[in-house]
C-alpha positions, 0 to 999 in steps of 0.5 A: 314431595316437600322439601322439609321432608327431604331435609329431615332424612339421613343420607342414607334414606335419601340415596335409597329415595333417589334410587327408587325415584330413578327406577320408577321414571325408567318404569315410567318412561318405558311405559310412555314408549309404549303409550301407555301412561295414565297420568303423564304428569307423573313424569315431571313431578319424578325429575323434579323429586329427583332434582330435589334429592340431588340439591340436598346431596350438593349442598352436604357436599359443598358444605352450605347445608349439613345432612341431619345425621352428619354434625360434620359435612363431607368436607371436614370429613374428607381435611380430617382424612388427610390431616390424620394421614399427614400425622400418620406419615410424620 
């Protein structure tokens, strides 16, 4: 999976695409317990598509790369909440 693919998606997709990749490397690996798995590989490109999700997910969040859908990272959003929370209280 590219990257650039990944970064065209919005947060909500790509949460969905991390969860379904966490739920096909549980199938995967429980299969490998049983020894049973037809391309073995398949294990280590999953962590590494799931480590990739994850980096764009961190990288919104610490507000070094914006998600395509959010003009604003989680962090603005999260000063903007509490300066409308300090209006609010004043």
């Amino acid at each position: 999976m590219k990257i650039d693919t990944l970064r065209d998606m919005t947060r909500d997709e790509l949460l969905q695409k991390k969860h379904e990749l966490m739920e096909e490397l549980f199938n995967l690996n429980m299969r490998r317990s049983l020894k049973e798995l037809d391309n073995p590989l398949r294990l280590r490109t999953l962590r590494r598509d799931i480590a990739k999700v994850e980096t764009i997910l961190s990288e919104d969040r610490q507000g070094i790369r914006m998600i395509v859908d959010t003009p604003v990272s989680i962090l603005d959003r999260k000063e903007a909440a509490k300066k409308n929370d300090e209006e609010k209280s004043e």
